[in-house]
N, C-alpha and C positions, 0 to 999 in steps of 0.2 A: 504494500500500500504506500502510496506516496504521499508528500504534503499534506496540507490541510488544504485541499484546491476545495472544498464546500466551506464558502465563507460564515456558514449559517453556524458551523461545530464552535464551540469554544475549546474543547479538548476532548481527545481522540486515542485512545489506547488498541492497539491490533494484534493480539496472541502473546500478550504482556507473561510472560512468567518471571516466578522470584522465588529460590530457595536459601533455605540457611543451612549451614554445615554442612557436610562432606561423606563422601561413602553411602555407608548404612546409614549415619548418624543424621541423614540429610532431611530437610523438613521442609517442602513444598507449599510455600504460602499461596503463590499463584500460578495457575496452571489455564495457559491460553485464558487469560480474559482480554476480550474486544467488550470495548464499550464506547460509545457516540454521547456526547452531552453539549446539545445544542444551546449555542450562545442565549443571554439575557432566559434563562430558565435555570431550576433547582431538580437537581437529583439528589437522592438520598440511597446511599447503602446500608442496608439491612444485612445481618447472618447470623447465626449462634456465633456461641465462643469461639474463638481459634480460626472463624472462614475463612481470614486473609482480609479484613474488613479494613483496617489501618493500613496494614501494607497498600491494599491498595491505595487508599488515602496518599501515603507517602512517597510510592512511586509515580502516582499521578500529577505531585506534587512537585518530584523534585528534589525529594530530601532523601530518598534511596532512589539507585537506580536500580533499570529491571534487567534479567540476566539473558534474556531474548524477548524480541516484538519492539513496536514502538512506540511513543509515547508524544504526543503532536501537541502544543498549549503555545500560543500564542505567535505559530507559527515557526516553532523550533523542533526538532527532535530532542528531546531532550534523553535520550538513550543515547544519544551521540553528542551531546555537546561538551565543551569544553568545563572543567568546574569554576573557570572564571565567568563562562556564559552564564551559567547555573545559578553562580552567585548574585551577576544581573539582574537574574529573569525572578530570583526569589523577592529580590527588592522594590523591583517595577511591576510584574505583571502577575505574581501568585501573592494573594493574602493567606493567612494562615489561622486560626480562633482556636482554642483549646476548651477541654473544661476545668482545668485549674485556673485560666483568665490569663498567667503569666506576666502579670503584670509588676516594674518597677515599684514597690513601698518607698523607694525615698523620695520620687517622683510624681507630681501631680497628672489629672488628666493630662490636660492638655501636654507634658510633656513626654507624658507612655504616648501618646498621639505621633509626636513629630519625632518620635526614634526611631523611625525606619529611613526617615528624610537625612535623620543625622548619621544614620549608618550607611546612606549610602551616598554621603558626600553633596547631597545638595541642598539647596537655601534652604531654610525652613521657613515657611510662609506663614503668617498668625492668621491669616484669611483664611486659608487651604485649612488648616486647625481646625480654626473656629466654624468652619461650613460643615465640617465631616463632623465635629462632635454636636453642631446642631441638627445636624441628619438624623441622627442616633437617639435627640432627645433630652440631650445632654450639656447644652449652650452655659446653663448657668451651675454648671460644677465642674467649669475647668481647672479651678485652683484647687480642688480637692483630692486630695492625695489617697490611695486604695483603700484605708482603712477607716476613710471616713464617706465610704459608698456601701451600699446595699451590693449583696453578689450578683444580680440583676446589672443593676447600675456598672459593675465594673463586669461585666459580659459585654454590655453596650461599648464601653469604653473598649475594651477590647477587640472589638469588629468595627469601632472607627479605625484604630490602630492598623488593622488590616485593613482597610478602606482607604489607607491617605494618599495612598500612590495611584489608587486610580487600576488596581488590578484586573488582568484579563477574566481571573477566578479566583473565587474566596472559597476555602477549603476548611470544613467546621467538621474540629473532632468531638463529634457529642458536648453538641454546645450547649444541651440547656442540662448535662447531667449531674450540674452539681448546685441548681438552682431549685427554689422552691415553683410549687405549680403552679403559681400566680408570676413569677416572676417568668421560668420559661415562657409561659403562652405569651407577655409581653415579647422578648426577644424573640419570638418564631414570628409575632406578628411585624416587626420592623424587618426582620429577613425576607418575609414573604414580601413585603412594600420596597426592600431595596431592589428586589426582580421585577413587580410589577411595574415601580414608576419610577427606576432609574436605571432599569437593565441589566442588573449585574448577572453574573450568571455563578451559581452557587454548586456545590459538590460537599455532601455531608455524611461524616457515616452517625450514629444513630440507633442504640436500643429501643428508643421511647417510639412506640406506633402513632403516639398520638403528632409525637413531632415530624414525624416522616411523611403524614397524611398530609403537612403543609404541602410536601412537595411535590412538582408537578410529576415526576418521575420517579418510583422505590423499585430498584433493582434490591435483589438476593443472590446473596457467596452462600456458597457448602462446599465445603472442602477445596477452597482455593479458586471453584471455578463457576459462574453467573449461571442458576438455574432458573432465575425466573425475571418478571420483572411487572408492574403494575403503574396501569398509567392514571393520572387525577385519584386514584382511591380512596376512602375512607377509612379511618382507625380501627374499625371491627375488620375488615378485609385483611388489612395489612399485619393485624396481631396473628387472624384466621391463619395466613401465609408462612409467617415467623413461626411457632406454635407448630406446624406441620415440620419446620424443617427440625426445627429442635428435638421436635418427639422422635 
């Protein structure tokens, strides 16, 4: 498969595999996944434990590479790029959201905000700042340092954070998993509004059914490799789904 010649893909993975360790001892996180996720849209990964749910996350990503296939985001292979490219393309065009938030304590919003600007060497702009943390909701707790936010509030902070550069894909490792239920449905509701009315195009992996029924798209991993996948769904569907693979 070549380039990304379908301008519609934001990122393009074609018979991706990824193992760890050696010999006998070798453990097969992905085994041929091809997967399409068309720009200004949200896909979400589902699987039990151990399907290769993260890996794929991270090789999609950019933060591992994969050991055959390709991997196509923003116009690069990233199975072949250089790790000065890599490192580029982690700063410009991939955002990244955790569920620990990762965020600086001795550092206020706004400046966990402009540290990706500082890491990669260019201005920091208090406009560019201040737009992305009022995106989020966030305009008047930019001097407020992490420990004086709700875990809600610094999830937000946290996906302005990935949001400053303006990424081709924001990449959320089970973002609302360590928020309360009022606080995730906020954050899945500002995720679903950064797709709807500003295009972003999103890639999540996700235990919570109720979160992944946000998204437009919930592929399922077993054992390393995409057995299923459910388009628009609802929470009962997508548990229904999950729930089969597990058992």
């Amino acid at each position: 498969m070549g380039a990304m010649d379908n301008a519609s893909l934001a990122l393009s993975l074609y018979d991706v595999r990824r193992s760890y360790g050696r010999g006998g001892n070798a453990v097969t996180a992905l085994d041929g996944v091809t997967l399409e996720v068309p720009a200004h849209s949200w896909t979400a990964v589902m699987g039990p434990s151990g399907s290769g749910k993260s890996t794929l996350l991270h090789v999609a990503a950019g933060l591992e590479r994969a050991d055959r296939g390709q991997v196509w985001l923003a116009g690069h292979d990233l199975t072949r790029a250089s790790e000065a490219l890599l490192t580029r393309l982690r700063r410009s065009e991939i955002g990244f959201c955790f569920q620990s938030f990762n965020l600086m304590g001795a550092l206020t919003a706004a400046q966990n905000v402009a540290l990706p600007m500082r890491l990669g060497g260019a201005k920091v702009e208090g406009s560019r700042v201040h737009d992305v943390l009022a995106s989020v909701g966030l305009a008047d707790r930019a001097r407020h340092r992490p420990r004086e936010l709700s875990g809600g509030q610094q999830q937000r902070v946290a996906i302005a954070r990935a949001l400053v550069t303006e990424p081709a894909v924001l990449f959320a490792d089970e973002p609302t998993g360590a928020l309360d239920t009022g606080s995730a449905r906020s954050v899945l509701t500002l995720l679903r509004g950064l797709v709807d009315h500003r295009g972003q195009t999103i890639a999540m992996v996700t235990h919570d059914p109720a979160a992944a029924a946000r998204a437009d798209t919930v592929v399922f991993l077993a054992d390393g490799r995409l057995v299923d996948r459910l388009e628009r769904p609802d929470a009962a569907q997508v548990a229904a789904r999950l729930a089969a693979l597990e058992g």
